[in-house]
C-alpha positions as CSV (number, residue, x, y, z in Angstrom):
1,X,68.5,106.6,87.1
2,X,67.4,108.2,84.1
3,X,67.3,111.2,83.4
4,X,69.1,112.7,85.5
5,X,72.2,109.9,85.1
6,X,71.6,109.6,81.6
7,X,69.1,109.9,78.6
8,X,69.9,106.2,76.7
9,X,70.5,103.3,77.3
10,X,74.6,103.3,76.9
11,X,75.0,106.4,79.3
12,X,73.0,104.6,81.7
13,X,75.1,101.3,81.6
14,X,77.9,102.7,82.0
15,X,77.2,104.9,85.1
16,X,75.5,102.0,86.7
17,X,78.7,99.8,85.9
18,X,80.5,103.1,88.1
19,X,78.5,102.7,90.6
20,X,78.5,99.0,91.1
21,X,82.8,99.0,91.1
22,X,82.1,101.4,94.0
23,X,80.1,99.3,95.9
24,X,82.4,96.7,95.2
25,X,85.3,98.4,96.8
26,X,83.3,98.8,99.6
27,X,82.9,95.6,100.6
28,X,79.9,93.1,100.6
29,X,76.2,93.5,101.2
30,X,76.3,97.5,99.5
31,X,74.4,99.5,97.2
32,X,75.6,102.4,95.5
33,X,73.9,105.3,93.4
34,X,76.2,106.8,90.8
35,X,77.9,109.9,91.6
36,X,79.9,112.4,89.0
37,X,82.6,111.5,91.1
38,X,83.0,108.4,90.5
39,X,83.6,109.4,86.8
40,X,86.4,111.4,87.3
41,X,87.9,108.9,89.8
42,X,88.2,106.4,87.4
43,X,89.2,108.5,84.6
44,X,92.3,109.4,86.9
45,X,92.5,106.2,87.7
46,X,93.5,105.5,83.8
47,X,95.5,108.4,83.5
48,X,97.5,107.3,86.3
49,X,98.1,103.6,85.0
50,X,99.3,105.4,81.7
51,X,101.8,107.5,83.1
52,X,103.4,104.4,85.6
53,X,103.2,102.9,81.8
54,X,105.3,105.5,80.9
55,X,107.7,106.0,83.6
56,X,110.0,103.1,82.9
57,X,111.2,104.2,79.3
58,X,111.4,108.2,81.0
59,X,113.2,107.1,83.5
60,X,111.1,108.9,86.5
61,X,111.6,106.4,88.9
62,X,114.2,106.8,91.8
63,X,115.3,105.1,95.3
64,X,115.7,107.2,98.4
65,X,117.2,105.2,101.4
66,X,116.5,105.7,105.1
67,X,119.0,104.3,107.9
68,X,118.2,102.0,110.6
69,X,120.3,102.7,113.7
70,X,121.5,99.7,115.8
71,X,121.1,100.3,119.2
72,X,123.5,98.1,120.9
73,X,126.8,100.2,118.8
74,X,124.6,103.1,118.0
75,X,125.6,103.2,114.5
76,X,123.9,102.9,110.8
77,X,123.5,99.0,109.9
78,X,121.1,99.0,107.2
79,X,119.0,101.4,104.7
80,X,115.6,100.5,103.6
81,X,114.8,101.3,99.9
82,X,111.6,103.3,99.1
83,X,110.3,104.0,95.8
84,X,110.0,107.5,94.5
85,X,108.3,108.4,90.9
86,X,109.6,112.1,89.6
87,X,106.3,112.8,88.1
88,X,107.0,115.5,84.8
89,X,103.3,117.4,86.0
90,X,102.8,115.9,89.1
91,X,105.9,115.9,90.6
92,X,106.8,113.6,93.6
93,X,103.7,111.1,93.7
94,X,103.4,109.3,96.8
95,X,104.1,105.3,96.6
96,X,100.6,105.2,98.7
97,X,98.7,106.4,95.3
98,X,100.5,104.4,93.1
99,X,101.9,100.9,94.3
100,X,98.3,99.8,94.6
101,X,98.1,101.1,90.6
102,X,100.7,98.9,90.5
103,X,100.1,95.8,91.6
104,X,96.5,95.9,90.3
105,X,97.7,96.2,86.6
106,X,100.5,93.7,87.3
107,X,103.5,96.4,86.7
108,X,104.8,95.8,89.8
109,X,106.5,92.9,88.8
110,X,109.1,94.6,86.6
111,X,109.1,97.7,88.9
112,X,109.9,95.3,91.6
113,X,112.9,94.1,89.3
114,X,114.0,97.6,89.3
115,X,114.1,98.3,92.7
116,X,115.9,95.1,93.8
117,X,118.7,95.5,90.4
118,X,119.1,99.0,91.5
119,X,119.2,99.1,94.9
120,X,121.8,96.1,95.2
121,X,123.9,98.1,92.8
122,X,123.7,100.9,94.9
123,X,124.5,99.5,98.0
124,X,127.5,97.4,96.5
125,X,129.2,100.5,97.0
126,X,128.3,101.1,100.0
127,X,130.5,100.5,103.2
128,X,130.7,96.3,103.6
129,X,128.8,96.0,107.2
130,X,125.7,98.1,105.9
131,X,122.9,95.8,104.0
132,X,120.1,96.9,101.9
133,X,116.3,96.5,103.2
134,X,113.9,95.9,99.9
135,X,109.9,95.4,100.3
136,X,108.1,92.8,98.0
137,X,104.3,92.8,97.1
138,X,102.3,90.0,97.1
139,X,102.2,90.3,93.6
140,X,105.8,89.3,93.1
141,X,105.1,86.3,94.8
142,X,102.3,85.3,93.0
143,X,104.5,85.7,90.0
144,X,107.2,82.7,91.9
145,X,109.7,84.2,90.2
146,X,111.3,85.7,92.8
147,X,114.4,83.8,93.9
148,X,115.2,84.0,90.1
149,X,115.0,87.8,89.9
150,X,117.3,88.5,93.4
151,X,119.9,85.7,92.2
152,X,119.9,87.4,89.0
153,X,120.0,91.2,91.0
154,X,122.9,90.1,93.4
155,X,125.1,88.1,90.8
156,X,124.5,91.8,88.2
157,X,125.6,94.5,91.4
158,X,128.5,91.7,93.4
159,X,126.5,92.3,96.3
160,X,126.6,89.4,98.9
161,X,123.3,88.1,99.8
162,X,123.8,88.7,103.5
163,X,123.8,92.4,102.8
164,X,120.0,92.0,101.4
165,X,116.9,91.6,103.1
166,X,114.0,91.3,102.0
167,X,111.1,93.0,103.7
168,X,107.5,91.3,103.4
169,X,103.7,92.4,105.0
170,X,101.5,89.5,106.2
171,X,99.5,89.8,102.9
172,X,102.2,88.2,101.5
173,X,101.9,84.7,103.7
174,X,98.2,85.3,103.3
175,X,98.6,84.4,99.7
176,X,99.5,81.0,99.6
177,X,101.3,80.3,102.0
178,X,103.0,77.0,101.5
179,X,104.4,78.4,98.0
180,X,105.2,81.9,99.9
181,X,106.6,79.8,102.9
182,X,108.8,77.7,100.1
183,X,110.1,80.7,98.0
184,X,111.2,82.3,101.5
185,X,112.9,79.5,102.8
186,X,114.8,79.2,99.4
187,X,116.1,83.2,99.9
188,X,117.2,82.2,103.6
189,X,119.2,79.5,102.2
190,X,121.1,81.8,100.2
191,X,122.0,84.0,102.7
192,X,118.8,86.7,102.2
193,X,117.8,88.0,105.8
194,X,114.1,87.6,105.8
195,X,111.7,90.8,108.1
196,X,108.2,90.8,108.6
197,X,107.0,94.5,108.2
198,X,104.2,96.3,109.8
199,X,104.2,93.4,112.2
200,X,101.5,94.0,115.0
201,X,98.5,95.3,113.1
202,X,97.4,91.8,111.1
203,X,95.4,89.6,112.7
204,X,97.8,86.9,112.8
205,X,101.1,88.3,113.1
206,X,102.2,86.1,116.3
207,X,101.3,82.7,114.4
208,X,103.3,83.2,111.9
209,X,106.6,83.8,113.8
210,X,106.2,79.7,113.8
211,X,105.6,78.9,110.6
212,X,108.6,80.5,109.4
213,X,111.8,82.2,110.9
214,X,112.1,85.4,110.1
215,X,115.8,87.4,110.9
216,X,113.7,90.4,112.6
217,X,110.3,92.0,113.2
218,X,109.7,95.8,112.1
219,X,107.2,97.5,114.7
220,X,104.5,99.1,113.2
221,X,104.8,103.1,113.8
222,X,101.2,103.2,115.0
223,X,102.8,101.5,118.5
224,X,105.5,103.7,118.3
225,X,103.8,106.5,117.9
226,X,101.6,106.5,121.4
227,X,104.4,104.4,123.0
228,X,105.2,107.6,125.7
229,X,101.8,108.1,126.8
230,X,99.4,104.7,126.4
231,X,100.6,102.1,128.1
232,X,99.1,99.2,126.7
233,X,101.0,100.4,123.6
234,X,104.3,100.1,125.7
235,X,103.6,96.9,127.0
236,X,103.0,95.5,123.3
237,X,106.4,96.6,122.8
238,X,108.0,95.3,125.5
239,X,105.7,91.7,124.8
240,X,107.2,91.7,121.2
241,X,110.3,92.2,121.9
242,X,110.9,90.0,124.8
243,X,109.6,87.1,122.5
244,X,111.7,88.1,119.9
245,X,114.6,88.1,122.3
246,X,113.9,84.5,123.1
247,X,113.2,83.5,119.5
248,X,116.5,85.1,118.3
249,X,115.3,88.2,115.8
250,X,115.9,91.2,115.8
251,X,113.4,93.9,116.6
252,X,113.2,97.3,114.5
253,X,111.1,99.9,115.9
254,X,109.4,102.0,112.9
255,X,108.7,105.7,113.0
256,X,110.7,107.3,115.9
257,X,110.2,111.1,115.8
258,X,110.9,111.8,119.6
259,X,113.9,111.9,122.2
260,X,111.3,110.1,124.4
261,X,110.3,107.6,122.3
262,X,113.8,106.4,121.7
263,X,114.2,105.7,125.4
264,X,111.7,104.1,125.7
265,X,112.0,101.6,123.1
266,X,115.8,101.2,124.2
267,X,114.0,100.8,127.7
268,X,111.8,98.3,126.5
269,X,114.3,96.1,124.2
270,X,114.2,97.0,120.7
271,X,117.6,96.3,119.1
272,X,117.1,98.9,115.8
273,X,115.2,102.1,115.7
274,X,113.7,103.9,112.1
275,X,113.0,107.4,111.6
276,X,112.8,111.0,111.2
277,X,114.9,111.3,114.6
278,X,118.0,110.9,113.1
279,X,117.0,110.9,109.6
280,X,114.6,111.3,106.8
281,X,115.1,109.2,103.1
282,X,117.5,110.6,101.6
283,X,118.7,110.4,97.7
284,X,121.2,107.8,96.9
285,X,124.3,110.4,96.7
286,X,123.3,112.1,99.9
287,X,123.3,108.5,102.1
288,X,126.0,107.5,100.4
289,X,128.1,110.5,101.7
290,X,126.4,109.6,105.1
291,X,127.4,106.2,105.1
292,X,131.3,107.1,104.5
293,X,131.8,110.1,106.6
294,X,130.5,108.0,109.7
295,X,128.4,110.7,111.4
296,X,126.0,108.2,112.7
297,X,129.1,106.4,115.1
298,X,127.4,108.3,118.1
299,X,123.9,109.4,117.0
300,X,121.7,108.1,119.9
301,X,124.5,109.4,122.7
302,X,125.3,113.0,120.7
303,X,123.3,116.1,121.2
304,X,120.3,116.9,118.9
305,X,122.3,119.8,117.0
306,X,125.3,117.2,116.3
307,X,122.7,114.7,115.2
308,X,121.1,117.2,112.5
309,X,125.0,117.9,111.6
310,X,125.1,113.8,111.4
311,X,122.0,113.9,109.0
312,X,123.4,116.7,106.8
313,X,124.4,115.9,103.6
């Protein structure tokens, strides 16, 4: 509104176009008056996007790995891959701020090319019972190039496909889900193990354990988190996993900070177990050195000081 949001009629367009993206972001049925902040949230917006531009040909991105502890043998399995970007200014940006950058401007198809080429080639030279855990964006999906770009990944690194899986949210089968169903199918076939992350806080999580058949379920933290003191949380635990049991996948319980909470999601059936516990993400050298001295053989029976001399690089 003039004056105080500008004194012509370009200024005043282009604050009003601000203000309308906000109310679009926050939902239907809104109205929005411009705000200075707006400006300088989208102007960082674009300075971000040039930067991810950037980061490929500076070589900022890297892949820390966290292990997932089997339960039954109480050793390391698998490693899931997480994105880091080495900003030059910023230093470590968080994925949270900019996969959604990301997948917005489309860049996370070749980012996601990255990640899967580099983090089969990593684990190629990892110990042969240990697979590789990679998450895909809708996005990549959408692009139904997929199964091209991890046959193309495995055949570069050697890595056999049953040593990557492939970890998906259920945005991805809210997509399209016939095509997504058909591209996931096709990376079973070739040996991919297929997880549903996050599972438990969509709104349809349960149906689609029947349209397709995933290899295991990751619990979303949130349950984990209040799983020693509500029990409703416990019992969704205990309901997810005695489901999975019967359906054959493996259960993976996200998060796990806590001697207690480790009980009691051994107590309650969960077959793997993720977190800061036993160990953060660590660089690729520093689980790489984990992974061969076998410090993990005992981690869920051992002490907490010999598990932090487990974790040590």
């Amino acid at each position: 509104m003039a004056p105080n949001d500008g004194t012509n009629a370009d200024q005043l367009l282009k604050q009003a176009d601000l203000a309308m993206y906000g109310a679009k972001s926050d939902g239907r049925g809104t109205i929005r008056f411009f705000e200075p902040e707006m400006d300088a949230t989208v102007k960082a917006r674009r300075t971000l996007e040039l930067d991810l531009r950037n980061a490929f040909a500076n070589d900022e991105f890297e892949l820390y790995y966290q292990p997932l502890i089997n339960l039954e043998r109480n050793e390391i399995c698998s490693c899931e891959a997480l994105l880091r970007w080495n900003h030059p200014k910023r230093g470590l940006i968080s994925p949270d701020v900019f996969i959604p950058v990301a997948e917005e401007t489309g860049l996370i198809v070749a980012l996601g090319k990255w990640v899967l080429r580099t983090a089969c080639a990593e684990a190629a030279t990892w110990p042969d019972d240990i697979t590789v855990a990679v998450n895909v964006s809708p996005v990549q999906f959408k692009e139904q190039t997929l199964v091209l770009t991890v046959i193309s990944a495995l055949a570069a690194s050697g890595l056999p496909a049953r040593r990557l899986g492939v970890e998906i949210t259920e945005a991805v089968l809210m997509c399209d889900n016939e095509t997504t169903l058909d591209t996931l199918h096709q990376l079973r076939d070739m040996g991919v193990r297929i997880a549903m992350d996050d599972f438990g806080i969509g709104y349809s999580s349960l149906s689609y354990l029947r349209s397709f058949p995933f290899d295991k379920i990751k619990i979303d933290r949130s349950f984990i988190r209040d799983i020693s003191d509500v029990n409703d949380a416990g019992a969704i635990v205990q309901a997810v996993t005695s489901l999975a049991g019967k359906m054959n996948i493996t259960t993976t319980a996200e998060g796990v900070e806590t001697q207690a909470q480790l009980e009691t999601i051994r107590a309650l059936g969960c077959t793997e177990m993720q977190g800061y516990l036993f160990s953060p993400p660590l660089r690729a050298e520093d689980i790489a050195r984990l992974l061969q001295s076998g410090g993990a053989e005992e981690v869920c029976r051992s002490s907490p000081s010999r598990r932090k001399r487990a974790m040590t690089p």
